[in-house]
C-alpha positions as CSV (number, residue, x, y, z in Angstrom):
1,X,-9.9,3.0,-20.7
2,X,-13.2,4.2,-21.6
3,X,-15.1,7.1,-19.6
4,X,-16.8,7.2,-16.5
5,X,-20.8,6.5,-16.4
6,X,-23.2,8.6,-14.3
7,X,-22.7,5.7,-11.3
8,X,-19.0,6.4,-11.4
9,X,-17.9,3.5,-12.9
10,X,-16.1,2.5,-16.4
11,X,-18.3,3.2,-19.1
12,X,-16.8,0.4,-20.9
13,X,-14.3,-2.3,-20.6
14,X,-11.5,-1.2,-17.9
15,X,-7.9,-2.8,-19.0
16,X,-5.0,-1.8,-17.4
17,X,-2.4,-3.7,-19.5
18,X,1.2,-5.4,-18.3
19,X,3.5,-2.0,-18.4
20,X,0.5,0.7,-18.1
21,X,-1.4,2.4,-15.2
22,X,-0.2,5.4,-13.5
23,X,3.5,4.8,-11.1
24,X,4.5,7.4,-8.4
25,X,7.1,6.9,-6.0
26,X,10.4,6.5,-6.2
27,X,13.0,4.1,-7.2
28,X,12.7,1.4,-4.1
29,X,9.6,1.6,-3.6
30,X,7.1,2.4,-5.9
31,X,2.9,2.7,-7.1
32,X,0.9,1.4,-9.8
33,X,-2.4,2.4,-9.6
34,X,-4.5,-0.4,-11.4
35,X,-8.4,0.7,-10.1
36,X,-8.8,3.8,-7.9
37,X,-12.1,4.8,-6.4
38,X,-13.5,7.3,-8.8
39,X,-13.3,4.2,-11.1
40,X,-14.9,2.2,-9.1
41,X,-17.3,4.4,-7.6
42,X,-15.9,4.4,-4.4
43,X,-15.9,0.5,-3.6
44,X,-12.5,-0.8,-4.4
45,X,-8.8,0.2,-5.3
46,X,-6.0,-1.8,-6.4
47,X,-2.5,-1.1,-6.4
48,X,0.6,-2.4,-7.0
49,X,3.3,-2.0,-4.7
50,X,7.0,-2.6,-5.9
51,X,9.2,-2.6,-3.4
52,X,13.4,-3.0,-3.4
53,X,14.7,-5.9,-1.2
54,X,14.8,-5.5,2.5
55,X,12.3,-2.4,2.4
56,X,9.9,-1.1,5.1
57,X,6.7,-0.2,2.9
58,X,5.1,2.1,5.6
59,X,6.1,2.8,9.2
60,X,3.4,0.6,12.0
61,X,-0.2,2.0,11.0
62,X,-3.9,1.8,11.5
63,X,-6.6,2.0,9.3
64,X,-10.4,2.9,10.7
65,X,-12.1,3.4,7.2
66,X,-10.9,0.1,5.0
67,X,-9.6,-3.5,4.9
68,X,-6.6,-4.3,2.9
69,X,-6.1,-7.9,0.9
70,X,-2.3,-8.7,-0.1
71,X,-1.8,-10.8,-3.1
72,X,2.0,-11.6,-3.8
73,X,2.5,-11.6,-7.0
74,X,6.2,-11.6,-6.4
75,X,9.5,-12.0,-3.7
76,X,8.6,-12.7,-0.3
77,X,7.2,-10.4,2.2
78,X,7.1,-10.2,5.5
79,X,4.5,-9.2,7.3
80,X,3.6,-7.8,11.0
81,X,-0.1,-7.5,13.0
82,X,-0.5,-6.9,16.4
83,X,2.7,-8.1,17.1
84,X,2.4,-11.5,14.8
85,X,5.2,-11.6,12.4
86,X,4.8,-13.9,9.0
87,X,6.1,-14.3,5.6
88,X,4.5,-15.2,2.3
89,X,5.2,-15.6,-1.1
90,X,3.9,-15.4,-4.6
91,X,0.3,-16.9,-4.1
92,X,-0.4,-16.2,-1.0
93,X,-3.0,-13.6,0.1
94,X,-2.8,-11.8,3.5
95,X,-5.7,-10.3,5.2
96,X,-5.6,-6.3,6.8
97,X,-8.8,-5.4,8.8
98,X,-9.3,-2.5,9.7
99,X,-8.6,-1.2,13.1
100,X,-5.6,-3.4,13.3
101,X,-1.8,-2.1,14.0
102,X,0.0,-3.7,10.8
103,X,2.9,-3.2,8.2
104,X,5.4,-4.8,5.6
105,X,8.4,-5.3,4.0
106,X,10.4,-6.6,1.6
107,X,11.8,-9.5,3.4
108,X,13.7,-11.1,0.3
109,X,16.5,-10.7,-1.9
110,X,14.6,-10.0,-5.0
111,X,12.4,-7.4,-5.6
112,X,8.7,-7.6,-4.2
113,X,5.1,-7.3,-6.1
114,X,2.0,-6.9,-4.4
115,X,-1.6,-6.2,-5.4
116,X,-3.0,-4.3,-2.8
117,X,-6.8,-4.7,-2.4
118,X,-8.3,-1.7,-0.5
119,X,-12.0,-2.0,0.6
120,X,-13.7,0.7,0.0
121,X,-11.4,2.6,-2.0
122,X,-10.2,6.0,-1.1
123,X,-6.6,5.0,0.9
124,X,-4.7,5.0,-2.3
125,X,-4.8,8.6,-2.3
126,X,-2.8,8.9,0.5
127,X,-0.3,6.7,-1.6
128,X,-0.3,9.5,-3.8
129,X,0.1,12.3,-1.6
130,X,3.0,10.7,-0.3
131,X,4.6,10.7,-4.0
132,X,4.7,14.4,-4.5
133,X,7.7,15.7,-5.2
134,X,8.8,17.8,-2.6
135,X,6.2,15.8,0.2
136,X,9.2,15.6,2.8
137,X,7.0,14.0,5.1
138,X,9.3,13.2,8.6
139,X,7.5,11.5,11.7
140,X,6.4,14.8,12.9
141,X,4.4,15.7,10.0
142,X,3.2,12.4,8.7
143,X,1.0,11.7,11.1
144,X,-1.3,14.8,10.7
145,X,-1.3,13.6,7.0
146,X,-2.0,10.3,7.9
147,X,-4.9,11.2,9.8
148,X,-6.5,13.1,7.3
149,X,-7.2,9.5,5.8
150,X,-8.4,7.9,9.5
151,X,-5.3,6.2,9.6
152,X,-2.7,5.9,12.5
153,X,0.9,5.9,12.9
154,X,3.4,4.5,15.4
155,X,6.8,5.3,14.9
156,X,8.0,4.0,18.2
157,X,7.2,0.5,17.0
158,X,8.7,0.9,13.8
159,X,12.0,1.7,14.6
160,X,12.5,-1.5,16.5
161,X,11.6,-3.9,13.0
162,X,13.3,-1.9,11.1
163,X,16.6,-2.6,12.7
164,X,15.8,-6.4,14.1
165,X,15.0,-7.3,10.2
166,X,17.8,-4.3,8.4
167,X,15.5,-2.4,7.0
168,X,15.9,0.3,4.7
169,X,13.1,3.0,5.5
């Protein structure tokens, strides 16, 4: 990747290649960070999200600053907003506005690839305050966290698709 012009974007062609990008996380469920915000100037990041079979990605959440687009690259996953529950597989493209109470999961046997499409950028870096080592994050402190990036949590609704579907969280 080449540097970053005076507009804060790539200075150059930007090619994250099949095996590269930066990955935090931990086995199960896991980050690859494909375009974050001071690439793109603040308008877009992407991320992959790798998560084991029958996995809770996040707990129930609302975001007030973005919109999130989907894009299964791999696996099934199953999906939840406002109280709708869905699947999809590779191909299909789910919608997040913001503002809406929303999660997923790993709803197959195989493992699950997403690109996650966040509009305007800037929610990833949550992502990766959530991968430092020694985060601990329980559902008393992870919502002061979570705020800190205009987003919402709601354990009390999480706990209940966790155990209808088997989820490991």
């Amino acid at each position: 990747m080449n540097g970053i012009d005076d507009n804060g974007t790539p200075a150059g062609p930007h090619v994250v290649r099949a095996g590269q990008g930066d990955v935090t996380g931990e086995p199960g469920l896991l980050d690859r960070y494909l375009i974050e915000s001071q690439v793109s100037g603040g308008r877009v990041a992407i991320v992959e999200h790798i998560v084991n079979p029958r996995t809770l990605a996040a707990p129930m959440h609302r975001h007030s600053r973005e919109d999130e687009y989907t894009f299964v690259l791999a696996g099934t996953i199953g999906f939840i907003e406002e109280g709708v529950e869905i699947t999809a597989t590779p191909g299909d493209l789910l919608a997040k506005p913001r503002g809406r109470w929303h999660t997923f999961w790993n709803a197959g046997d195989d493992e699950l690839r997403v690109l996650e499409i966040i509009v305007p950028g800037g929610l990833e870096a949550l992502f990766r305050r959530l991968a430092e080592p020694g985060g601990g994050y329980s559902p008393d402190t992870l919502p002061s966290l979570a705020a800190e990036y205009g987003a919402e949590l709601d354990f009390e609704a999480t706990m209940p698709l966790v155990e209808r579907h088997g989820l490991a969280f």
